[in-house]
MARVO-796155 format. One line per field, with one value per residue (C-alpha): z, y, x; residue in one letter; chain. Coordinates in pm, whole numbers, plus 50000, padded with zeros to 5 digits. Layout:
// residues N
Z = [Z:...]
Y = [Y:...]
X = [X:...]
type = [a:...]
mol = [A:...]
***
This chain:
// residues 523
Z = [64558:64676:64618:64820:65068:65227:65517:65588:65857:65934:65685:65984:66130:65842:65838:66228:66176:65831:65987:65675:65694:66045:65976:65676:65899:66224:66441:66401:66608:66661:66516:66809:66788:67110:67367:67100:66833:66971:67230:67294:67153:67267:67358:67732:67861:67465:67389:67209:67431:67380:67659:67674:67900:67833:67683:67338:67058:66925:67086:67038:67173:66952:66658:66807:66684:66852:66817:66645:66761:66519:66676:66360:66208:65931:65752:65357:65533:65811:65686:65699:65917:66175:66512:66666:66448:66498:66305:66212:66419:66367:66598:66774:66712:67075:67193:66884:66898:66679:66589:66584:66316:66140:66282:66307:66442:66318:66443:66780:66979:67287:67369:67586:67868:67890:67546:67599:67549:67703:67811:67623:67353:67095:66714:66428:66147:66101:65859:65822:65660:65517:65274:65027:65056:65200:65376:65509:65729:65879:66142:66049:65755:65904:65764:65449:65742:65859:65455:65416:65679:65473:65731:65667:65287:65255:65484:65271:64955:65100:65231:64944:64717:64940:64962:64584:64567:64842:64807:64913:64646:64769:64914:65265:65145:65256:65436:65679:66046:66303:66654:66787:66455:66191:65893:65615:65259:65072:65150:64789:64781:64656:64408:64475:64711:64807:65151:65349:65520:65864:65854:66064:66015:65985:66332:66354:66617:66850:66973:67250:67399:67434:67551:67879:68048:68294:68407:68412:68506:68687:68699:68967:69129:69455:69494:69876:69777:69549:69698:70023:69837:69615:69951:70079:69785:69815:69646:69988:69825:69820:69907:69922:69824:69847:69627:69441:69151:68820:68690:68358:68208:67864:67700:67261:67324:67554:67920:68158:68474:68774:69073:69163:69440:69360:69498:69382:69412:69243:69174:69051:68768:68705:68897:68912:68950:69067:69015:69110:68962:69163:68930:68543:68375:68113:68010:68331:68374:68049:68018:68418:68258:67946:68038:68469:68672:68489:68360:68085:67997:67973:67993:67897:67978:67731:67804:67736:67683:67291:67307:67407:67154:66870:66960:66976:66666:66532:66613:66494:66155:66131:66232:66589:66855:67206:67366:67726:67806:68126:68333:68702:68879:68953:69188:68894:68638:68469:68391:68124:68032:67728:67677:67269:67072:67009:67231:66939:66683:66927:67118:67400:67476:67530:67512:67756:67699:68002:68027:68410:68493:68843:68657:68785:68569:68871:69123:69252:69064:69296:69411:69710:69847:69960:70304:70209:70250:70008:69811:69915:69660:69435:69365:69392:68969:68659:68361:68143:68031:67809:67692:67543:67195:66922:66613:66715:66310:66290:66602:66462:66144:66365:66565:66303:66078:66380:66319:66583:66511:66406:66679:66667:66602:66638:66716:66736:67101:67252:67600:67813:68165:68107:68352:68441:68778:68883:68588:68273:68034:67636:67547:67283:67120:66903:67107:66970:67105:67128:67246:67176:67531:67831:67904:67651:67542:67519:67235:67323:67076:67228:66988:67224:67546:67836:68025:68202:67872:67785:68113:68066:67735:67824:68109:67971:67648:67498:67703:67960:68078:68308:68450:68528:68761:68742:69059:69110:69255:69117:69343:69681:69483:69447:69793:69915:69685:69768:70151:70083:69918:69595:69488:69107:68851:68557:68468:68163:68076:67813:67696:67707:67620:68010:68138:68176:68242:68370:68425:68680:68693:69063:69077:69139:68846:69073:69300:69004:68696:68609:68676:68804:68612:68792:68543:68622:68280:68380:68043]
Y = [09310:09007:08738:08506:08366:08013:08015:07671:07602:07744:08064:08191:08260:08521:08894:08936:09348:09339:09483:09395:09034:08981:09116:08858:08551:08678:08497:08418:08248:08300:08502:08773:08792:08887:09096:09382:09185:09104:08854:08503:08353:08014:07858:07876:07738:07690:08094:08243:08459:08644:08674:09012:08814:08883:08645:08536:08369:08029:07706:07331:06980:06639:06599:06356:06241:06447:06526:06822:06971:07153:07425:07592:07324:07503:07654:07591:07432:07212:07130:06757:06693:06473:06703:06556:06409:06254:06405:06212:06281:06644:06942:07101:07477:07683:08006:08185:08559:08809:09141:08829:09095:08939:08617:08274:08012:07687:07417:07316:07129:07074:07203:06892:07063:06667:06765:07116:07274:07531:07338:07562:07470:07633:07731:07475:07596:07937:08188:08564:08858:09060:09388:09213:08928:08551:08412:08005:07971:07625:07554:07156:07035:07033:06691:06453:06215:06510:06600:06242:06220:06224:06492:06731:06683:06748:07046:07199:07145:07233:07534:07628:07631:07836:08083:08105:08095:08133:07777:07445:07194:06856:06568:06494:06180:05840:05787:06106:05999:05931:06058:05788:05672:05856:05804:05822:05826:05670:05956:06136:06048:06296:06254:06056:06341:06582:06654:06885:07134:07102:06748:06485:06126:05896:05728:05372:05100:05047:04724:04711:04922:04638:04336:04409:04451:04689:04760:04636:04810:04606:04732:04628:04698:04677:04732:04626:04324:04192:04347:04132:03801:03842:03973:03589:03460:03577:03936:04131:04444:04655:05043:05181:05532:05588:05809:06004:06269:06268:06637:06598:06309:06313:06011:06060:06428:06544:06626:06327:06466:06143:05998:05667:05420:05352:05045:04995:04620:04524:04198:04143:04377:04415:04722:04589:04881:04826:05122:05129:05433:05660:05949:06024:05818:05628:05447:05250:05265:05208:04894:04775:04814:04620:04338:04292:04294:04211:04345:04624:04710:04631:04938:04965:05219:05467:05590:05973:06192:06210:05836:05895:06134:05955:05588:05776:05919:05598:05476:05770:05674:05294:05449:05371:05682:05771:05665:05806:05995:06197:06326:06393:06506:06318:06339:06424:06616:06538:06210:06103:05766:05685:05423:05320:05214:04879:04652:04648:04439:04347:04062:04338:04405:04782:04937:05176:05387:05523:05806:05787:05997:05831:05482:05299:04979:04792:04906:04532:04306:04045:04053:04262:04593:04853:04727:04370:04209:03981:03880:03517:03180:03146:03503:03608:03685:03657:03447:03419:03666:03522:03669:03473:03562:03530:03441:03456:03464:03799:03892:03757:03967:04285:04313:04212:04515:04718:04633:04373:03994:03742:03482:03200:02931:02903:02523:02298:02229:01911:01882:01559:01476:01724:01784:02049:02123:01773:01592:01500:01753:01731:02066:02192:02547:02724:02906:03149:03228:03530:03466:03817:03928:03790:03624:03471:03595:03328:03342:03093:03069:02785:02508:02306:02305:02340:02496:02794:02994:02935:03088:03329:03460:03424:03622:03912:03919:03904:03988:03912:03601:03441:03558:03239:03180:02911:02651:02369:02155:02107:01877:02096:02460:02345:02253:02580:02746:02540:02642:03033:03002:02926:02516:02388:02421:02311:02106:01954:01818:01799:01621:01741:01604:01564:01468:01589:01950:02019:02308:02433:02708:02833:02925:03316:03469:03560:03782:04026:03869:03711:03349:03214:02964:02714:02633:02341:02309:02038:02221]
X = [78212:78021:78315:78382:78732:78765:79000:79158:79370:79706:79581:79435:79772:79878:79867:79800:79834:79647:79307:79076:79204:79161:78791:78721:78896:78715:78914:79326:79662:80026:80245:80285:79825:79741:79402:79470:79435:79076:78936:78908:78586:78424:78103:77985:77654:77526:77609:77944:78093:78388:78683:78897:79176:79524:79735:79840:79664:79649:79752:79684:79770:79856:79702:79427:79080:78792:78405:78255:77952:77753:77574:77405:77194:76970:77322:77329:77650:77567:77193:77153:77438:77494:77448:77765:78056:78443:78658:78993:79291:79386:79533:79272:79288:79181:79248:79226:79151:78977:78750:78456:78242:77919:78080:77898:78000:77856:78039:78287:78514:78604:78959:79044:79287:79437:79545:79716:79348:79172:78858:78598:78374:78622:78508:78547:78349:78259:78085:78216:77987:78284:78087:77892:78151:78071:78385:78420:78663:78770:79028:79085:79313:79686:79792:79673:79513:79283:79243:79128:78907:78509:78360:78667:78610:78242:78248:78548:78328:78014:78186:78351:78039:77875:78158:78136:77760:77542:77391:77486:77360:77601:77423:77585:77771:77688:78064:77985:78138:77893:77922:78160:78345:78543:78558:78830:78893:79216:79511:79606:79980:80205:80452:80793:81060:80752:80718:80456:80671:80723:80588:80738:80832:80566:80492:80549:80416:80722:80694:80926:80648:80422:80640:80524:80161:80250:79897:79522:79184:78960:78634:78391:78080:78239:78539:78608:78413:78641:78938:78917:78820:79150:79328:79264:79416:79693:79731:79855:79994:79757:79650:79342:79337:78939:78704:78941:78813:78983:78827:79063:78869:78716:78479:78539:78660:78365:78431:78360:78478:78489:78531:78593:78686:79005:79188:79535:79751:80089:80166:80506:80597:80209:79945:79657:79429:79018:78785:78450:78254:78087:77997:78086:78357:78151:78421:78384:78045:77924:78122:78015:77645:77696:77985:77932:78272:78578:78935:78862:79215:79535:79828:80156:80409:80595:80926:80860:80606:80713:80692:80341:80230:80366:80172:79856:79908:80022:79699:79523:79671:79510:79175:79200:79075:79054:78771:78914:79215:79276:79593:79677:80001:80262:80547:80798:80528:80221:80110:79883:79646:79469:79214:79214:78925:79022:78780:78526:78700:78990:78818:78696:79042:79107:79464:79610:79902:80029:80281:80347:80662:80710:80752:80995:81097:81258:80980:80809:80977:80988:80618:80739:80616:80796:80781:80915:80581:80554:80232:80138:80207:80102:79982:80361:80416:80115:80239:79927:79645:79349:79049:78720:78627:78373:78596:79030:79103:78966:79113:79440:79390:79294:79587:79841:79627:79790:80142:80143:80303:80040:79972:80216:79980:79627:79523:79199:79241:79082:79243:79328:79166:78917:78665:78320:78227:78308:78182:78372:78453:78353:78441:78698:78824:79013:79341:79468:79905:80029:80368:80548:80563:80674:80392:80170:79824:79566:79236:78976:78728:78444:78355:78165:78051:77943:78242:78345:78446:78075:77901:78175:78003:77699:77757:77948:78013:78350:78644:78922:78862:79157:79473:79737:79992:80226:80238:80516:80276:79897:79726:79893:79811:79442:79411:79604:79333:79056:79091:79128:78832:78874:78780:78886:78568:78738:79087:79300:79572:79826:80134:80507:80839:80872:80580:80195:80117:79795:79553:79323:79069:78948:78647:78709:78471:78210:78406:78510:78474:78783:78926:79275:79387:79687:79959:80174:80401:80694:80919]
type = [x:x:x:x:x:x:x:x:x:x:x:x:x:x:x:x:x:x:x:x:x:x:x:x:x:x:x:x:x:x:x:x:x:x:x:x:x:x:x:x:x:x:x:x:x:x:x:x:x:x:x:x:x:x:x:x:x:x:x:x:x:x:x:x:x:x:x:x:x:x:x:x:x:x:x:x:x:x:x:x:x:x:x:x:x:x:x:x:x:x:x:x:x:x:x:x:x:x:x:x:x:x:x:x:x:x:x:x:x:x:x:x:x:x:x:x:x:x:x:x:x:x:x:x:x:x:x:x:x:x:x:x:x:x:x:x:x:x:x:x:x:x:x:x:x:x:x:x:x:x:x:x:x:x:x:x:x:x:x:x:x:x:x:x:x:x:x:x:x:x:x:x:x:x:x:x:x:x:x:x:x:x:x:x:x:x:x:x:x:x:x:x:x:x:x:x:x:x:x:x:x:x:x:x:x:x:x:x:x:x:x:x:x:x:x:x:x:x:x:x:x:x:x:x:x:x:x:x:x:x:x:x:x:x:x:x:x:x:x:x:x:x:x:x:x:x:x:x:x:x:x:x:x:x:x:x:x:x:x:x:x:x:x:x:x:x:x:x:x:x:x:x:x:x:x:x:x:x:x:x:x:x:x:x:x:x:x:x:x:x:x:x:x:x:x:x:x:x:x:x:x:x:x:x:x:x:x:x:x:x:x:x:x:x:x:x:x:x:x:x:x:x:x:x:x:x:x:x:x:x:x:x:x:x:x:x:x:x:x:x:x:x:x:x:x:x:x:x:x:x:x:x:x:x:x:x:x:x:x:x:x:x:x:x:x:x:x:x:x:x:x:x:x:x:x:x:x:x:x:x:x:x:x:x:x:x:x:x:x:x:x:x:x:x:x:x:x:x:x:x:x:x:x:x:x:x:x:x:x:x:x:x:x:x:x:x:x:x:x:x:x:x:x:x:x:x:x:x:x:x:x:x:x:x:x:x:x:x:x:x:x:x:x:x:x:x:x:x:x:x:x:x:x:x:x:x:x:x:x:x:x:x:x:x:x:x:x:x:x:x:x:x:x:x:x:x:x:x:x:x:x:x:x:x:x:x:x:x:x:x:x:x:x:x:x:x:x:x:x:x:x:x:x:x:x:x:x:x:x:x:x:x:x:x:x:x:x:x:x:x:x:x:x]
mol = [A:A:A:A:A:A:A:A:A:A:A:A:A:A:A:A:A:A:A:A:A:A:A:A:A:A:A:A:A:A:A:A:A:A:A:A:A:A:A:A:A:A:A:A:A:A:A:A:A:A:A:A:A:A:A:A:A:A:A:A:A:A:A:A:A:A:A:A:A:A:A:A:A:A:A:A:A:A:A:A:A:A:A:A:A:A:A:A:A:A:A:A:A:A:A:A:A:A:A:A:A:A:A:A:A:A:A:A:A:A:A:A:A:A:A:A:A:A:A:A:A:A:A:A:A:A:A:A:A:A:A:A:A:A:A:A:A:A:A:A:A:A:A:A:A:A:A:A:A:A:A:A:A:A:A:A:A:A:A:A:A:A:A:A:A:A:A:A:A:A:A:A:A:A:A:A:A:A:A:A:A:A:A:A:A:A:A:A:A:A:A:A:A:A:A:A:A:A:A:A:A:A:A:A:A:A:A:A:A:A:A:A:A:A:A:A:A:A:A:A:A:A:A:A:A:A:A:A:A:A:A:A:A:A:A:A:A:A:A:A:A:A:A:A:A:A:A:A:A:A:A:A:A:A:A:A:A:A:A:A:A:A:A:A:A:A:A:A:A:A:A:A:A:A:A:A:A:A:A:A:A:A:A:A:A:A:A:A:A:A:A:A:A:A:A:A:A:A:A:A:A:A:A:A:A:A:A:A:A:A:A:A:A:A:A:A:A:A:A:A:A:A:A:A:A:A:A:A:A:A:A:A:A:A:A:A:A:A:A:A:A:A:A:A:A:A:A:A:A:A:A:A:A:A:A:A:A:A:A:A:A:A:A:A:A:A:A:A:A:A:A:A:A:A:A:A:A:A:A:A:A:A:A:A:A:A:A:A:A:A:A:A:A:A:A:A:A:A:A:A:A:A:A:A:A:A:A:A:A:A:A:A:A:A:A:A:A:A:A:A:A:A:A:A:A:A:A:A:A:A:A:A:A:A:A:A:A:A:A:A:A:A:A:A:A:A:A:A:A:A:A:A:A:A:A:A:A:A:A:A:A:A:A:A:A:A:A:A:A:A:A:A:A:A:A:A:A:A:A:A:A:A:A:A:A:A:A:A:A:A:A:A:A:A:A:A:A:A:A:A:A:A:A:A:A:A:A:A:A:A:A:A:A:A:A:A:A:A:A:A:A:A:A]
***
């Protein structure tokens, strides 16, 4: 009769042997749907195709943020729109299965197979000729944070009124995500006892999680390079495993397929892990192009797989996405890594969560490998991790946004016995402590100059600056250092209860982008 039907969601999992429904919806999951009920449709090589494989219908990973692709641009619905879009964390419908009749498909996704998917191009937004009928029918919506994201909303309305009327009259609103950001609206909240049903327990930042830096990615230009410069320091645990593909990898939901030198060292209770790219893996490469050599991330281990899930969709909740995730396959099952989106407003420090089922909590602990070699002294356990930022009261706010503890203090910071390069030293800072963990994080913030924090900038940006080692005795620790190969090029000094500790910075920044610092604290 020329009405008109918006599908939304989970509706396209009802009446699987109702033949005029499965017409209107065109394609449907679950609920015993299977090749009789109608292929697989997705996109390959820019065309819908349709797949008459066996197997059932309907399947779909975490409910993560990913990128919509819309592939019909001159729709009532998708006119105006942004050509690629995030949508807010969500689960990504794939495998769905259907007659496909007077079917268009006007938007995807990819079904990231890192994520439970499929790996096709699967259908997002779609348009169904049903009779004289008009039928919308979206697969997003399974949660109030996708319902609150702004690209969910205005496609819902804009579908709707067309369903209704033939026309879209809405102005694509000014809050539309872009291709790398979502975007989100206030959630309604429902009235005091409701509850969706099936809906789980709101996740939570655990913060036992993050006590511990179990894991940094060093990204270099040249990986032997740097390797055998830091291999004379000290850091003698080390494997090279050569190029090594990681075909699983996705950059903000799109395939990124890579392969990378990979050079892996353990230091302690801490992998450090060097990758030079070779082909794909933007994350890395992008950030080698803009920032130089340097430390990119900093991982921490979950305890399960369910751990896993739930911190990225805790994240998911405070607007924070994937920019990288991938898998490979471990000795015990399938491992996963995640890089988060948090290096923007987070001082250029990137979060990993890790979900490595060959962990082993005790593995290294006392800066030994396997074989009882030990890693050389000082380079035998890192105590200190610092980064180099524009403004560490924002960072401060950031994080504790996140659910993390604000820093302990944050002090005007004019050192004793300072010296540059050989010269006295003038500068001063802001530091920022975070002293949650078991080793503190350090904020430096420059006031003045000229010092090593300031070529640092200048050089790459925001971002990890130092990793520190404690030594029991400063002037023999810069000579040890000094002869490896690394001489002092910056020092201070400040006052304790028993006595004067003192710092000292080896000059190790251009051999991978980060510095040692020597701690001496006499507490």
């Amino acid at each position: 009769g020329g009405g008109g039907v918006v599908v939304v969601h989970a509706s396209d999992n009802a009446f699987p042997k109702w033949p005029e429904y499965n017409l209107m919806i065109g394609v449907g999951g679950w609920r015993g749907r299977d090749e009789k009920s109608g292929p697989y449709w997705y996109f390959k090589n820019g065309k819908l195709v349709s797949d008459p494989s066996p197997g059932p219908a309907g399947q779909h990973g975490a409910r993560l943020p990913f990128q919509v692709e819309n592939r019909v641009t001159d729709h009532p619905i998708t006119e105006g729109l942004p050509k690629l879009w995030m949508h807010a964390a969500d689960e990504l419908y794939a495998g769905l299965r259907g007659p496909g009749e007077n079917m268009t498909v006007l938007s995807t996704a990819y079904s990231d197979p890192a994520n439970h998917g499929t790996g096709h191009d699967v259908p997002i937004l779609m348009v169904i000729a049903y009779g004289k009928g008009r039928v919308f029918h979206t697969t997003m919506g399974h949660d109030l944070a996708a319902l609150s994201c702004a690209g969910f909303i205005a496609t819902y309305q804009r579908g709707a009124e067309w369903a209704a009327t033939g026309k879209v009259t809405q102005k694509v609103p000014a809050d539309f995500p872009t291709a790398d950001k979502t975007s989100t609206r206030a959630a309604y909240v429902p009235p005091p006892g409701w509850t969706s049903p099936g809906a789980r327990a709101a996740a939570a930042l655990d913060p036992t999680l993050y006590w511990h830096v179990s894991h940094v990615i060093w990204v270099v230009s040249d990986a032997d390079r740097v390797v055998d410069y830091w291999q004379k320091l000290g850091i003698r645990d080390i494997r090279r495993d050569g190029v090594v593909a990681i075909p699983n990898l996705t950059y903000h939901g799109q395939p990124d397929p890579a392969s990378v030198k990979r050079i892996v060292g353990r230091v302690s209770g801490l992998k450090i892990e060097w990758i030079q790219p070779v082909k794909g893996g933007k994350f890395w490469s992008d950030g080698l192009g803009e920032h130089g050599d340097g430390i990119r991330a900093i991982g921490y281990n979950v305890r399960t797989p369910e751990e896993y899930d739930e911190q990225i969709h805790y994240f998911a909740s405070k607007g924070v996405g994937v920019v990288s995730q991938g898998d490979w396959q471990g000795r015990k099952g399938r491992g996963r890594f995640a890089f988060l989106d948090t290096a923007g407003q987070g001082g250029g420090n990137t979060l990993e969560l890790i979900d490595d089922p060959d962990a082993d909590p005790a593995l290294f602990e006392d800066g030994s490998t396997e074989d009882g070699s030990p890693n050389e002294y000082p380079l035998t356990k890192i105590t200190h991790f610092a980064w180099v930022v524009r403004d560490v009261k924002q960072v401060d706010s950031y994080f504790t946004g996140l659910g993390f503890k604000p820093f302990s203090s944050i002090d005007h910071n004019v050192s004793l016995d300072r010296t540059y390069r050989g010269q006295p030293g003038t500068y001063e800072m802001w530091l920022g402590w975070d002293r949650s963990g078991d080793a503190p994080f350090e904020w430096v913030q420059q006031i003045t100059g000229p010092d090593i924090y300031v070529e640092y900038s200048a050089k790459h940006g925001e971002g990890f600056h130092h990793l520190g080692v404690n030594v029991t005795d400063m002037d023999e620790a810069i000579k040890l250092m000094t002869a490896r190969g690394a001489p002092p090029s910056q020092t201070a000094a400040w006052n304790t209860p028993r006595g004067k500790g003192r710092a000292a910075y080896v000059d190790t920044e251009p051999y991978g982008g980060v510095a040692l610092e020597l701690i001496y604290d006499p507490r």
